[in-house]
C-alpha positions in Angstrom: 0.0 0.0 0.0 1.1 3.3 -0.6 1.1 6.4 1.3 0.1 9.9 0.1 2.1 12.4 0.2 0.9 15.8 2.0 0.1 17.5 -1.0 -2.3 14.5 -2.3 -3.5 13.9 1.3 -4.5 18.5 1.6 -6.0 18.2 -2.0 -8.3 15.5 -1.5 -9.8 16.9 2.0 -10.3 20.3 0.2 -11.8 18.6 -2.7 -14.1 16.7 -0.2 -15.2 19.8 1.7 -15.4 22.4 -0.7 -18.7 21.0 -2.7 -20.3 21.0 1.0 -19.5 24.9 1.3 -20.8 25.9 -2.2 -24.0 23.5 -1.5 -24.9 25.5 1.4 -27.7 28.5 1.5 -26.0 31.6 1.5 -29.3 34.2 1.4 -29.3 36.7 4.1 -32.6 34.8 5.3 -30.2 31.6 6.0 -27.6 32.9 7.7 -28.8 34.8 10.0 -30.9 31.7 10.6 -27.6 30.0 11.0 -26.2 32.0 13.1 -29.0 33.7 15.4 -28.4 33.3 19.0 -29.5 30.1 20.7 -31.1 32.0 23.7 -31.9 35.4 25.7 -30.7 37.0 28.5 -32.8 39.0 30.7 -32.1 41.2 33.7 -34.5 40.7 36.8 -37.9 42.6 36.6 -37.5 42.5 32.3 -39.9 39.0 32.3 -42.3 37.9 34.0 -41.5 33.9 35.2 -43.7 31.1 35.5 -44.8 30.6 38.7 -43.8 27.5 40.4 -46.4 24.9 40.9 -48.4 26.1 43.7 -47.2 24.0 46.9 -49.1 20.7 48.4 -51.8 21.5 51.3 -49.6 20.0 53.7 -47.1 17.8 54.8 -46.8 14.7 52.7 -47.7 11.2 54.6 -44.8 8.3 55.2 -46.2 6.4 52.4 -46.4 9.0 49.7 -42.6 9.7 50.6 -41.5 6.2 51.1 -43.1 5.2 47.5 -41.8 8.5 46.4 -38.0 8.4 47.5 -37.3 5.1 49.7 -38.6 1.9 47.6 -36.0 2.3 45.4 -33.6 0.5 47.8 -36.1 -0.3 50.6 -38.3 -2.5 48.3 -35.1 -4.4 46.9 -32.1 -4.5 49.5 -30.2 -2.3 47.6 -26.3 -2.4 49.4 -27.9 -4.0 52.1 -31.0 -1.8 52.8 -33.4 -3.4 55.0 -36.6 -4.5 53.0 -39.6 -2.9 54.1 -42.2 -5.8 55.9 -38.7 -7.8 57.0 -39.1 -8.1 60.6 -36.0 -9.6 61.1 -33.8 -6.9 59.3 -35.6 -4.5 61.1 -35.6 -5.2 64.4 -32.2 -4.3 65.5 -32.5 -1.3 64.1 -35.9 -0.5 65.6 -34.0 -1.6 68.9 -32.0 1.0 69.0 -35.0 3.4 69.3 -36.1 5.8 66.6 -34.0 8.9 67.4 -31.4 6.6 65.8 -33.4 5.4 63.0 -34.5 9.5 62.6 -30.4 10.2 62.6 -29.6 7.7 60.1 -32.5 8.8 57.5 -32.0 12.7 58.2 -28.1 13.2 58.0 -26.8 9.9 56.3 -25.9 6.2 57.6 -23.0 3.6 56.6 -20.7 6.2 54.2 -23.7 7.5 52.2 -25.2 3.9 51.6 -27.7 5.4 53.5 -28.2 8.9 52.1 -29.0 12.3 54.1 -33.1 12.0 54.0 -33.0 9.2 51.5 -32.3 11.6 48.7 -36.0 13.4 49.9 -34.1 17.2 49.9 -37.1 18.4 50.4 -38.4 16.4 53.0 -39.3 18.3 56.5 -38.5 15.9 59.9 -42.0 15.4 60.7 -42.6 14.3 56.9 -39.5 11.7 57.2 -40.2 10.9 60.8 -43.7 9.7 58.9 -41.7 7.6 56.2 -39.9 6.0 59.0 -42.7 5.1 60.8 -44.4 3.8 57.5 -41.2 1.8 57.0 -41.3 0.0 60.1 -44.4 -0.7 60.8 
């Protein structure tokens, strides 16, 4: 096999890219269609926003948040997550009383297997204090 030389090798790319540039719309219409900005800026007070969806009634219940944020792991036994409805996984945690079980769930348990509020950010205490409860009983 042969190799091409540099001159052979520059001809044939220009050659190869040159029919794409000529084939390309060149109106005024096209390019600034081409090359319009892909978005706006706008200083606070210029737009009015969407208001966010308008907040729940109240505090969610333990099921709602545990089918919400804990089944994931709590349903399977992901990295050793205690299944909910497995009375022997659960008991020695339960032992230990449920301002434990509340300081695992709310700041994180086991290097992060267990996650601050089981990845609920938004969850208040009293809301996770009701997933635990819904968890365990």
């Amino acid at each position: 096999m042969k190799l091409l030389n540099w001159k052979t090798l520059v001809l044939s790319v220009c050659l190869s890219v040159m029919p794409q540039a000529f084939a390309a719309d060149m109106s005024d219409e096209a390019i600034i269609e081409r090359i319009k900005p892909v978005g706006e800026v706008y200083l606070d007070g210029e737009l009015e926003v969407a208001k966010a969806p308008a907040a729940s009634s109240g505090p969610r219940d333990g099921e709602t948040i545990y089918n919400t944020y804990c089944t994931a792991c709590h349903s399977t036994g992901v990295s050793g997550a205690p299944i909910k409805g497995d009375a022997d996984a659960w008991a020695p945690r339960i032992a230990q009383g449920m301002d434990v079980l509340f300081d695992h769930a709310w700041n994180g348990f086991n290097n992060g297997l267990m996650p601050p509020k089981g990845t609920c950010g938004d969850c208040s205490e009293d809301e996770l204090k009701a997933a635990i409860a819904y968890i365990t009983e």
